[in-house]
C-alpha positions in Angstrom: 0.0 0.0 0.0 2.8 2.6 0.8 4.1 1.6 -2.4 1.2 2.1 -4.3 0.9 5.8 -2.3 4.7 6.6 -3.3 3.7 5.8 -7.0 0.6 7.7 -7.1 2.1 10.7 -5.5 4.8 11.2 -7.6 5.9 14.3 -9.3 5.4 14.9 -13.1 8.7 13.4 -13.5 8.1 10.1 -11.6 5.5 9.7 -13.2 6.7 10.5 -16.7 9.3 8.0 -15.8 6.8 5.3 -14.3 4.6 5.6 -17.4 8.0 4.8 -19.6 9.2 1.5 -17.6 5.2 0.7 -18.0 5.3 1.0 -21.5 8.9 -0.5 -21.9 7.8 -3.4 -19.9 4.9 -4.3 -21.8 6.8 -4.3 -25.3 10.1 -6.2 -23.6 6.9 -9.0 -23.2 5.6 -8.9 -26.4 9.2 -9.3 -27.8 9.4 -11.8 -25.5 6.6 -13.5 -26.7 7.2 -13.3 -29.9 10.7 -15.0 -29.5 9.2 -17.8 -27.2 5.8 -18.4 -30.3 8.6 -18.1 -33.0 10.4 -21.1 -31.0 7.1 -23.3 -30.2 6.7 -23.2 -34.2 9.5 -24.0 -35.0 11.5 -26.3 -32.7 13.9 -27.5 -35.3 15.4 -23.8 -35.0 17.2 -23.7 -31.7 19.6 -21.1 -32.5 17.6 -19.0 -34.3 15.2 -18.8 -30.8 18.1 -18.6 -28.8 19.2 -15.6 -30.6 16.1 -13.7 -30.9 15.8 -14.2 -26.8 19.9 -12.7 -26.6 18.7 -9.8 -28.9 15.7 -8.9 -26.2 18.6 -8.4 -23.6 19.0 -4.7 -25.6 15.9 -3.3 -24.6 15.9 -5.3 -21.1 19.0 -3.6 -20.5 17.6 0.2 -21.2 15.0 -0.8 -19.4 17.3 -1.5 -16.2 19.1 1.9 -16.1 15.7 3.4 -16.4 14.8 1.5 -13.2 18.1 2.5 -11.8 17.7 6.3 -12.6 13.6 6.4 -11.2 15.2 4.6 -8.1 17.7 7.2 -7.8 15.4 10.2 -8.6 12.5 8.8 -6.4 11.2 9.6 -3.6 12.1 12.9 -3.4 14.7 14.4 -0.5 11.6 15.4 1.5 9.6 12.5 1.0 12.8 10.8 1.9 13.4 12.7 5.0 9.3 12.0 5.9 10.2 8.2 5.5 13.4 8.6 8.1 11.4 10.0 10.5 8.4 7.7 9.7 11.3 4.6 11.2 11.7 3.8 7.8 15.5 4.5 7.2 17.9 4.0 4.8 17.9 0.4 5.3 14.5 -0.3 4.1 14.6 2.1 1.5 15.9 -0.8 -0.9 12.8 -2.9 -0.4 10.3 0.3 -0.5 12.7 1.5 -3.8 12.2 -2.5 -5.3 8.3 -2.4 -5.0 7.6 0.9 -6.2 10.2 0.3 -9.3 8.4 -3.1 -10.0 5.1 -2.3 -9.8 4.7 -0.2 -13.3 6.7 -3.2 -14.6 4.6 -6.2 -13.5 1.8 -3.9 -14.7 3.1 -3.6 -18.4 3.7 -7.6 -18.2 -0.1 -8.2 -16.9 -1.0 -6.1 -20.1 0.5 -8.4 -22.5 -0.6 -11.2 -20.6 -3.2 -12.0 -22.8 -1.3 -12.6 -26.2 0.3 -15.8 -24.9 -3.3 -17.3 -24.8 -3.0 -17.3 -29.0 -4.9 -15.1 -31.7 -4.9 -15.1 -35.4 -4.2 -11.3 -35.5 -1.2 -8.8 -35.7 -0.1 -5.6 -33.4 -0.6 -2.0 -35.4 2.8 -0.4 -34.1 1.4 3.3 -34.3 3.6 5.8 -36.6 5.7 3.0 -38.6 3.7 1.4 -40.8 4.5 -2.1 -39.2 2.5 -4.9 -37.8 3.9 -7.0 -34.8 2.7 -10.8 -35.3 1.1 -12.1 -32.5 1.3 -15.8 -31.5 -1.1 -18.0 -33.5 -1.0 -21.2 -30.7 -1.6 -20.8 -27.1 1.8 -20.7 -25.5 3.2 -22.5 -22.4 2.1 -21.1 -19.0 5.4 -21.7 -16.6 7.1 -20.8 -20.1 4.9 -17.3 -20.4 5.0 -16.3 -16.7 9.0 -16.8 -16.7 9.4 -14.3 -19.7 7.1 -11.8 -18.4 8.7 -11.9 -14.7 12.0 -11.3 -16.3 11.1 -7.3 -16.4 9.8 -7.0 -13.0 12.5 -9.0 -11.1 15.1 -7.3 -13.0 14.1 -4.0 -12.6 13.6 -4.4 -8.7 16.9 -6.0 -8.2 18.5 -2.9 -10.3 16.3 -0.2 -8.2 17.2 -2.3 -5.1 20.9 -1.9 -5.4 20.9 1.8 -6.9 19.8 2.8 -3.5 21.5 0.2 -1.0 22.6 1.3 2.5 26.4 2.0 2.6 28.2 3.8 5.4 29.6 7.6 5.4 32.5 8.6 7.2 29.9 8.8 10.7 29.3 5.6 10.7 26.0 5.9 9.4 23.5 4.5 7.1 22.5 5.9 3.9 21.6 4.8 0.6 24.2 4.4 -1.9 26.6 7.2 -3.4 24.7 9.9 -1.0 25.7 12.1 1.5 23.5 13.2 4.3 22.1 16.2 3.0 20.7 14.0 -0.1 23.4 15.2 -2.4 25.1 12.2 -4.2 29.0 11.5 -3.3 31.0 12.0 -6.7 33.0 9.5 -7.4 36.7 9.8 -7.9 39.0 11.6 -10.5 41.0 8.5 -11.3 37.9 6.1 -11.2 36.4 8.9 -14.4 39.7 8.9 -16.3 40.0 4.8 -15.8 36.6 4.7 -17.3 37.5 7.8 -20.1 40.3 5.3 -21.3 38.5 1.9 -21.1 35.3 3.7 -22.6 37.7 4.4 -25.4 39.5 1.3 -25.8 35.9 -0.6 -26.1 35.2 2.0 -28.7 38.1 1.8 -30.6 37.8 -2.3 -30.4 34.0 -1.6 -31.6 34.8 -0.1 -34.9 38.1 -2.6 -35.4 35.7 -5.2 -34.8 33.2 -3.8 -37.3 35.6 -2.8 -40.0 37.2 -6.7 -39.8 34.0 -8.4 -40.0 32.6 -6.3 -42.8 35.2 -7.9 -44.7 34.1 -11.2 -43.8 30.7 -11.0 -44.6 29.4 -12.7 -48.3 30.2 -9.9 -51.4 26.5 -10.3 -52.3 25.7 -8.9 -48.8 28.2 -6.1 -49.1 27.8 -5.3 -52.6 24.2 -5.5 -52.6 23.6 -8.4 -55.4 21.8 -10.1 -53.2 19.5 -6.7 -53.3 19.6 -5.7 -49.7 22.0 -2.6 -50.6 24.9 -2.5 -48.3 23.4 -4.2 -45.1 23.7 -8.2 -44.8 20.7 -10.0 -44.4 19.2 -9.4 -41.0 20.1 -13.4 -40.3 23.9 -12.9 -41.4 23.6 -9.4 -39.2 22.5 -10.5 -35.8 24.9 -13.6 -35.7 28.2 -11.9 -37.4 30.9 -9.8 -36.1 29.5 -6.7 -37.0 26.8 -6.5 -34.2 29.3 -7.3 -31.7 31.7 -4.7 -33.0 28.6 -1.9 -32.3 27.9 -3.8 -29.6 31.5 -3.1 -27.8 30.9 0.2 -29.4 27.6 1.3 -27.4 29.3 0.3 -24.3 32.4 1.9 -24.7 30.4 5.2 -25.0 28.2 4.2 -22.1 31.4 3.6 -19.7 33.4 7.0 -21.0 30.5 9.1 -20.2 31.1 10.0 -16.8 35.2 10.6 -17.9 34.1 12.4 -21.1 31.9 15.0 -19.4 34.6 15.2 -16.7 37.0 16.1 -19.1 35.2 18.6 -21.2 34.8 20.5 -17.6 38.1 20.6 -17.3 39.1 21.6 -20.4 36.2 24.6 -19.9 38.0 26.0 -17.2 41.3 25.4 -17.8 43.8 28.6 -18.4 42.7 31.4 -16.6 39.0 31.2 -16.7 36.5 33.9 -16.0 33.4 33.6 -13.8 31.3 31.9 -16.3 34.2 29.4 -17.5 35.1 28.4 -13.9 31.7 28.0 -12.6 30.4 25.5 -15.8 33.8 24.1 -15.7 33.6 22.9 -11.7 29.5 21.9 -11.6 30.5 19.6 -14.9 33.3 18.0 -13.2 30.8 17.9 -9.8 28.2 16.6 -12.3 30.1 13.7 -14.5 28.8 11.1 -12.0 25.7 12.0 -12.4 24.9 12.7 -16.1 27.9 11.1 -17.5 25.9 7.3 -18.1 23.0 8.5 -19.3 24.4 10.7 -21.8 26.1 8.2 -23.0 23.3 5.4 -23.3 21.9 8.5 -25.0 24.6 8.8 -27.2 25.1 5.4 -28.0 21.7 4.9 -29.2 22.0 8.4 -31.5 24.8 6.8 -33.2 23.1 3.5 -33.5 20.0 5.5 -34.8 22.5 7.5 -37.3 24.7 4.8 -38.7 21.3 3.0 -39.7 20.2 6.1 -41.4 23.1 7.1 -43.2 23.3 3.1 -44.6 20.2 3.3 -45.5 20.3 7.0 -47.3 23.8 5.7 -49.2 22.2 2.3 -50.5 19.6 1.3 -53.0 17.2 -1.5 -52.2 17.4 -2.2 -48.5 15.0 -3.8 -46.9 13.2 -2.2 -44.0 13.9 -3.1 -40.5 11.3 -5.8 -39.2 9.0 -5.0 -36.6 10.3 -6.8 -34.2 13.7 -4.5 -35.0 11.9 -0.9 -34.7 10.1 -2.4 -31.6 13.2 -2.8 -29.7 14.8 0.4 -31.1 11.8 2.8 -29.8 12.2 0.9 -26.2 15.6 1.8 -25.7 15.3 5.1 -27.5 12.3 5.9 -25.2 14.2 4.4 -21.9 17.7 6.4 -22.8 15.6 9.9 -22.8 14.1 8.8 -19.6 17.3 8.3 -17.8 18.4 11.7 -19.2 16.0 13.4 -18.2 16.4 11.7 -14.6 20.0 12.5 -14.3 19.6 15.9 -15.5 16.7 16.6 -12.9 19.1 14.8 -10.2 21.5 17.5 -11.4 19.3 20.0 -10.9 19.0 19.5 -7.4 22.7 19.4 -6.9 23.1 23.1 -8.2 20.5 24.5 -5.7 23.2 24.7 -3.1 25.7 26.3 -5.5 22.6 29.0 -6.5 22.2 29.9 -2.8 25.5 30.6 -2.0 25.4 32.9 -5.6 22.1 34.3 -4.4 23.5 35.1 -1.3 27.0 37.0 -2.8 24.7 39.4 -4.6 25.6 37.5 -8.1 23.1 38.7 -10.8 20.6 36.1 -12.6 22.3 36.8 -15.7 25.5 35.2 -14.4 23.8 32.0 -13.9 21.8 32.1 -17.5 25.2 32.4 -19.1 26.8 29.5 -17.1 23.7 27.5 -17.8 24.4 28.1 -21.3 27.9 27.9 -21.4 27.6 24.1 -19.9 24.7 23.3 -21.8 26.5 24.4 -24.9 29.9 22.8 -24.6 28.5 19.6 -23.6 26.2 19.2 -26.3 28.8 20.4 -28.6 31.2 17.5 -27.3 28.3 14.9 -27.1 27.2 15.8 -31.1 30.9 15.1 -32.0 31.1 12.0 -30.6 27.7 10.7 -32.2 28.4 11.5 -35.4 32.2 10.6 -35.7 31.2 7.5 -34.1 27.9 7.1 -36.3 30.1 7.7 -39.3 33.0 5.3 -38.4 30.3 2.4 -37.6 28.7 2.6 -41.1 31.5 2.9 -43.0 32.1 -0.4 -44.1 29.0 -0.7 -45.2 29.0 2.1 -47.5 
């Protein structure tokens, strides 16, 4: 019941964010579905199942660091605060942070629930022209209710852990990476740069990866005799190289987030910096804990979204993506602007303290509207350059 009251409680945010993992949940379990019907039809197939179930673990995983960032984002400080003086401290707050996280996700499941009993019909996917097939035969109960549990559990055990107790330097309680005034603990220089470097190693191995394999696949899938332009069949794609060369890619981006907006606040206030330069330069470095992942699951998807786009602009005859295909890539499109806009509503609340102490100096407004826009400009700057040299790079041999 407290759950349920947390939920329904929520600020616009939470909610926008509870609505997301809802919808997320219920399209991970049609996906799901679909991979466990495509399997009961045809059993002689084992790989080809077995992949389609690893390709689900895409979306599953978006759908985790959304559960992660709505843990992180709610309840709110004072709600929090409320709950500590309610008895319930930090060490309950996992359990409270589990069933609040799950419940949107066990809701989307239920939703779905009733395509495993077998139709003869197909799913409309609204603004693509596609229709998702739904399974024709009645599928396996223990089979069905193990796929659809997969997005609740995961999510709770992800939410769980976001916020588990650890001790400060008092010897007290409180939930992971956060101080006592609700402020999150930024982690260390050297843990961002050790990240920056293995971020960029991944990528680096990505694209190697990618360029190699392209040379491996058939000619008629690279020179487009086979009438699929430059992309491989989606068969020869999802089981060669190349999609474990974007693969490495994606993370790479996702682990040098935190280093690369580090960085760029370094390099903003480096040599002699005014007021505006040293003030964006110091909340991005105090930031790149924060923000840093979720920019760069954002990111990562932007470049998967623009490598498919320019293949697709520089060939003739290539066949569109299956539904199945622009399912998953609107789930974790939708779940990486979700955890942005978490972590950049997290940091947010990290620069109120930094806005009294300018308030209280006599610094204008106008001071803060140009550091807002000095940060907010650099970083997007950086982010864009990354995305599209990375985008480029990853459809190159493919062009």
């Amino acid at each position: 019941m407290l759950a349920l009251r947390l939920t329904l409680c929520s600020g616009p945010l939470g909610l926008l964010l509870r609505f997301v993992l809802l919808a997320t949940s219920a399209g991970i379990g049609l996906l799901l579905l679909a991979a466990l019907a495509h399997a009961q039809q045809h059993p002689l197939r084992a790989g080809e199942a077995a992949l389609r179930l690893l390709w689900c673990l895409l979306p599953l995983a978006a759908a985790a660091h959304l559960a992660t960032a709505l843990a992180r984002t709610e309840p709110r400080t004072d709600t929090r605060l409320g709950l500590e003086a309610a008895g319930l401290g930090a060490g309950r707050l996992p359990r409270l942070s589990a069933a609040t996280t799950a419940l949107p996700c066990a809701l989307g499941s239920a939703l779905v629930s009733p395509a495993a009993a077998g139709s003869h019909g197909t799913l409309h996917l609204p603004g693509t022209g596609h229709r998702l097939p739904l399974p024709t035969e009645a599928l396996p109960l223990p089979a069905t209710l193990t796929l659809l549990s997969i997005v609740p559990l995961t999510a709770a055990v992800c939410a769980a852990w976001a916020v588990r107790p650890v001790r400060d330097p008092e010897h007290r309680a409180v939930p992971a990476g956060a101080t006592r005034g609700g402020a999150r603990r930024p982690a260390g220089r050297t843990v961002r740069h050790a990240g920056l470097l293995g971020g960029g190693a991944l990528i680096v191995c990505g694209l190697a990866l990618t360029g190699y394999a392209a040379t491996l696949l058939p000619r008629a899938s690279v020179s487009g005799a086979a009438g699929h332009g430059g992309l491989p069949r989606p068969g020869e794609l999802s089981a060669s190289p190349l999609a474990a060369g974007w693969l490495l890619a994606a993370l790479g981006l996702v682990v040098a987030g935190p280093g690369l907006v580090s960085l760029t606040g370094r390099l903003l206030a480096v040599h002699r910096p005014g007021a505006v330069r040293l003030l964006a330069g110091r909340a991005l470095q105090r930031e790149a804990p924060h923000v840093g992942r979720a920019l760069g699951l954002a990111c990562a998807v932007g470049a998967a979204l623009a490598a498919l786009a320019r293949v697709r602009l520089g060939a003739e005859g290539v066949r569109p993506l299956g539904p199945q295909a622009v399912l998953g890539v609107t789930l974790m499109a939708c779940c990486a602007a979700g955890s942005a806009l978490a972590a950049l509503a997290g940091a947010r609340r990290l620069r109120r303290a930094a806005a009294r102490v300018l308030d209280g100096l006599g610094a204008p407004r106008a001071l803060r509207r140009r550091v807002t826009l000095a940060r907010t400009g650099v970083l997007g700057a950086v982010f864009a350059l990354v995305l599209c040299g990375t985008a480029v790079l990853a459809a190159l041999p493919l062009t």
